[in-house]
C-alpha positions in Angstrom: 35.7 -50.3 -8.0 33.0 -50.0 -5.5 33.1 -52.9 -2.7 29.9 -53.5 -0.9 29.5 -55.2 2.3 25.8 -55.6 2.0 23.6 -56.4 -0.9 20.3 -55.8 0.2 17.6 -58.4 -0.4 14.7 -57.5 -2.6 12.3 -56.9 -0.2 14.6 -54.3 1.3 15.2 -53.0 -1.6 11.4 -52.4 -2.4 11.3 -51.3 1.2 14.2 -48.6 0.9 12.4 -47.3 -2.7 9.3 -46.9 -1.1 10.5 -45.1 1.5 12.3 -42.6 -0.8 9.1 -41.7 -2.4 7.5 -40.8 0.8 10.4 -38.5 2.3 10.2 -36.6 -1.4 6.5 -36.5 -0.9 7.2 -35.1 2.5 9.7 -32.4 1.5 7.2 -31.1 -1.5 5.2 -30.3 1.0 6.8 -28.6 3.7 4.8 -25.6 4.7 6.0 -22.0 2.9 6.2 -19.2 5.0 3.2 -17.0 4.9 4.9 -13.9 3.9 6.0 -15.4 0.8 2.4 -15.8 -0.9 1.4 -12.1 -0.5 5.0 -11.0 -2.0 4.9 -13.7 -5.0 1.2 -12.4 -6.0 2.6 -8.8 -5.7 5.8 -9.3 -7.6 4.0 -11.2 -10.5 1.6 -8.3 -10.8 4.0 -6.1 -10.7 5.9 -7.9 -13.5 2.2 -8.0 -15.7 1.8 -4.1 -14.9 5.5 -3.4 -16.4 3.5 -4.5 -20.4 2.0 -1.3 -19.6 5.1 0.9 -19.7 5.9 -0.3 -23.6 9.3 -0.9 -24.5 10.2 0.8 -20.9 8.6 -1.4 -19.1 11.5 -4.4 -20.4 13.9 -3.5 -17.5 11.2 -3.3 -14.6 10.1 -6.7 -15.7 13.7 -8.3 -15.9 14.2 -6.5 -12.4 10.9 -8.3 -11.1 11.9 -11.1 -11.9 15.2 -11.2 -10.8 13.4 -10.3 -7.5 10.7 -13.2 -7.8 13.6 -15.4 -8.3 16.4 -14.1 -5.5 13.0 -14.0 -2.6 12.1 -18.1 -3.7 15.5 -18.9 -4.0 16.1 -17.6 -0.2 13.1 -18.8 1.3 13.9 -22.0 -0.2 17.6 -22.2 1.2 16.2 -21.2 4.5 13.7 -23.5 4.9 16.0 -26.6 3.1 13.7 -27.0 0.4 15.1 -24.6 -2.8 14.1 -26.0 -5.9 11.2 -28.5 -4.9 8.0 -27.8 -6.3 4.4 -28.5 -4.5 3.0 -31.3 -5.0 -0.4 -29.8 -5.0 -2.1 -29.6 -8.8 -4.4 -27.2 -7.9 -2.0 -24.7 -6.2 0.4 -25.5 -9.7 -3.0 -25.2 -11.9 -3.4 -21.9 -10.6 0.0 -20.5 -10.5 0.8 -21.4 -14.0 -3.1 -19.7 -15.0 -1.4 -16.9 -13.3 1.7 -16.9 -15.0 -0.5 -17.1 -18.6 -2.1 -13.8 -17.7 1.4 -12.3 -17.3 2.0 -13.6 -20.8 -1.5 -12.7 -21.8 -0.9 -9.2 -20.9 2.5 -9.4 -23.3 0.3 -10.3 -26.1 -2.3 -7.7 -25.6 0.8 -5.2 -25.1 1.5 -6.1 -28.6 -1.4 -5.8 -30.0 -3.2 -3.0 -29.3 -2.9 0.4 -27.3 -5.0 0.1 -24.7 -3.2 -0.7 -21.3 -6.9 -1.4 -19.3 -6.7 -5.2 -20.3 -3.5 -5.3 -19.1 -4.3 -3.8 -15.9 -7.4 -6.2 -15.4 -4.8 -8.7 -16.2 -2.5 -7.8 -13.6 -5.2 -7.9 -11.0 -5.8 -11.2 -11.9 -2.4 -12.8 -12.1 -2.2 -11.1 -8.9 -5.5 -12.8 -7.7 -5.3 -16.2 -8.7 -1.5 -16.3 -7.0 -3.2 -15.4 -3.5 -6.0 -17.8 -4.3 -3.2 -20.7 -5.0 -1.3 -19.5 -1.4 -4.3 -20.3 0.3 -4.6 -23.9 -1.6 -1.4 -24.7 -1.1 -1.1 -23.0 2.9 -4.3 -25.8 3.9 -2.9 -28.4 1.9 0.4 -28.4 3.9 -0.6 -26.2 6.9 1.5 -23.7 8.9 5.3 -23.4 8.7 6.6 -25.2 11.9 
């Protein structure tokens, strides 16, 4: 049985809430490290490329992004912040766009031949992932 010495009042209550809210906002938008964009938008075109190798490809995109993963999940330890997510809509707007053309490219690996589309779709994934670094760089500024 828990014994506590102080019951707050309900205006310290709101008080502590509110405060809560603020120091998760603050932590979703800690400043990434600006290596980490440029290696993210490589990786995930790298993982959209790997449609092109057919059935082959399979390992080289489970080894991508088993990469992807290992690099955010370090950055994230070092900087305190592992699993948060932005709070930015645009820079999550365009990463998940980015992440459709990865799964774009899947479906035009299954349905025809022709690996240009899927190229053209790996330059994009790969360009809209830079374009939502720089979003998300100005909208929490440089890594202290």
């Amino acid at each position: 049985m828990e014994n506590n010495a102080h019951v707050p009042s309900p205006a310290e209550a709101r008080e502590a809430l509110a405060n809560i809210e603020t120091v998760q906002r603050a932590v979703r938008d800690t400043p990434w490290p600006a290596w980490i964009y440029p290696v993210n938008a490589l990786l995930l075109g790298a993982m959209t490329l790997t449609f092109a190798f057919g059935d082959d490809g399979f390992v080289f995109l489970l080894a991508g992004g088993a990469v992807l993963i290992a690099v955010n999940m370090l950055a994230g330890y070092r900087m305190g912040t592992p699993f948060t997510l932005p709070t930015s809509r645009v820079f999550l707007s365009l990463c998940l766009t980015a992440i459709g053309c990865l799964l774009a490219a899947f479906t035009v690996a299954e349905l025809t031949a022709q690996r240009w589309p899927i190229i053209v779709l790996a330059v994009a994934a790969t360009a809209l992932y830079l374009a939502a670094g720089v979003v998300h760089r100005r909208s929490t500024g440089a890594p202290r």
